[in-house]
C-alpha positions as CSV (number, residue, x, y, z in Angstrom):
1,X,-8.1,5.9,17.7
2,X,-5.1,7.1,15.6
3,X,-5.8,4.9,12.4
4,X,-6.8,1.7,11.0
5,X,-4.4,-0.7,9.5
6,X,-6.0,-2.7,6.4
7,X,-4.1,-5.0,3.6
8,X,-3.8,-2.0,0.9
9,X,-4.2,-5.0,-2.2
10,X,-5.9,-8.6,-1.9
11,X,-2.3,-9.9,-3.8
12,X,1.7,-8.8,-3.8
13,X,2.7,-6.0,-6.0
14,X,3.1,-6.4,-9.4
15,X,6.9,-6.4,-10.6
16,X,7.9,-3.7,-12.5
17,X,7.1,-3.7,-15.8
18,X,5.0,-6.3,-15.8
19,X,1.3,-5.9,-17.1
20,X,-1.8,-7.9,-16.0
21,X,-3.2,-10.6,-18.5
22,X,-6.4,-10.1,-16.6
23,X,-7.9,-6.3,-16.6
24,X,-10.3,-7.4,-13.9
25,X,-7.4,-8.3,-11.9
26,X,-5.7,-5.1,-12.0
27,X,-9.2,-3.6,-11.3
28,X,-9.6,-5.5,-8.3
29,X,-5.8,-4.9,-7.2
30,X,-7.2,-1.7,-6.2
31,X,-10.5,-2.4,-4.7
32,X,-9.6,-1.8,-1.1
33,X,-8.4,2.0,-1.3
34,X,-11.6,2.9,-3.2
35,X,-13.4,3.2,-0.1
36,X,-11.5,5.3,1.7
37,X,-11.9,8.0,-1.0
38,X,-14.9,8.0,-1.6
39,X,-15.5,8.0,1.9
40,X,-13.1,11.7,1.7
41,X,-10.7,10.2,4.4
42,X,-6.9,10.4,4.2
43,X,-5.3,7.1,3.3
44,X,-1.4,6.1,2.5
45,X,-0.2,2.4,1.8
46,X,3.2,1.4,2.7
47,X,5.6,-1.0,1.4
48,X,5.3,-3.8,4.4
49,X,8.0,-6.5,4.0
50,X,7.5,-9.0,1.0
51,X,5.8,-12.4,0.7
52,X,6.5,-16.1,-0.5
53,X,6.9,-15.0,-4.2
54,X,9.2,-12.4,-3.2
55,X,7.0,-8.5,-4.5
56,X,6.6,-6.2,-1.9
57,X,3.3,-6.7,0.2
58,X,1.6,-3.1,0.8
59,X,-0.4,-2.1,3.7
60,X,-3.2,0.9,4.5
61,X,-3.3,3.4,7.0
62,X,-6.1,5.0,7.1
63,X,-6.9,8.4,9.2
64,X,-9.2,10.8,10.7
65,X,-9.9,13.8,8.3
66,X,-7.5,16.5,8.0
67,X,-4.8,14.0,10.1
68,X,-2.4,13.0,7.3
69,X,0.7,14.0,9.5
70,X,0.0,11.4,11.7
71,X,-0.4,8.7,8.8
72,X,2.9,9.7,7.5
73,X,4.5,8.9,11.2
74,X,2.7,5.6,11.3
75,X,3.8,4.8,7.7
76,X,7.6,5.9,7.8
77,X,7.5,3.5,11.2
78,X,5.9,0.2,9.3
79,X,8.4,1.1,6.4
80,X,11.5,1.2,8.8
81,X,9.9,-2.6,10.5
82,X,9.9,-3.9,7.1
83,X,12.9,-2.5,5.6
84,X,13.0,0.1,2.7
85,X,12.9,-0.9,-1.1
86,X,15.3,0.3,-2.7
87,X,14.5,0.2,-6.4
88,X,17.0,-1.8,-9.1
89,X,18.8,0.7,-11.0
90,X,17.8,0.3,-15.1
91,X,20.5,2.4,-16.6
């Protein structure tokens, strides 16, 4: 085994800018990577395409200790399948 893939968040990305009216949810927007640090693994989540509403839908690697090189192949390889986000320029 090379990794696990897991959803990274229960729900799409946030837009940017845009807070949570519910602090709970934002606490729970995170509740799937918590586990993989404490268990002291190495864990990157990728941009992975977007959904209905249109923010970016995020994915988690997750590796064998002291293997991050090979989440950072797996994760530029689910980037290039979903297509990179290029970020609106503000200025």
């Amino acid at each position: 085994m090379h990794a696990i893939l897991t959803p990274a968040t229960p729900s799409a990305a946030f837009g940017l800018g845009e807070k949570g009216a519910d602090p709970i949810e934002m606490y729970l927007n995170d509740i799937f990577t918590v586990t993989v640090n404490m268990a002291g693994l190495p864990g990157i989540a990728v941009p992975a395409g977007k959904d209905g509403a249109g923010p970016a839908a995020r994915l988690q690697l997750i590796g064998r200790a002291f293997d991050e090189e090979t989440l950072f192949s797996l994760g530029e390889v689910i980037e290039q399948a979903a297509g990179r986000f290029t970020p609106p320029k503000w200025w």
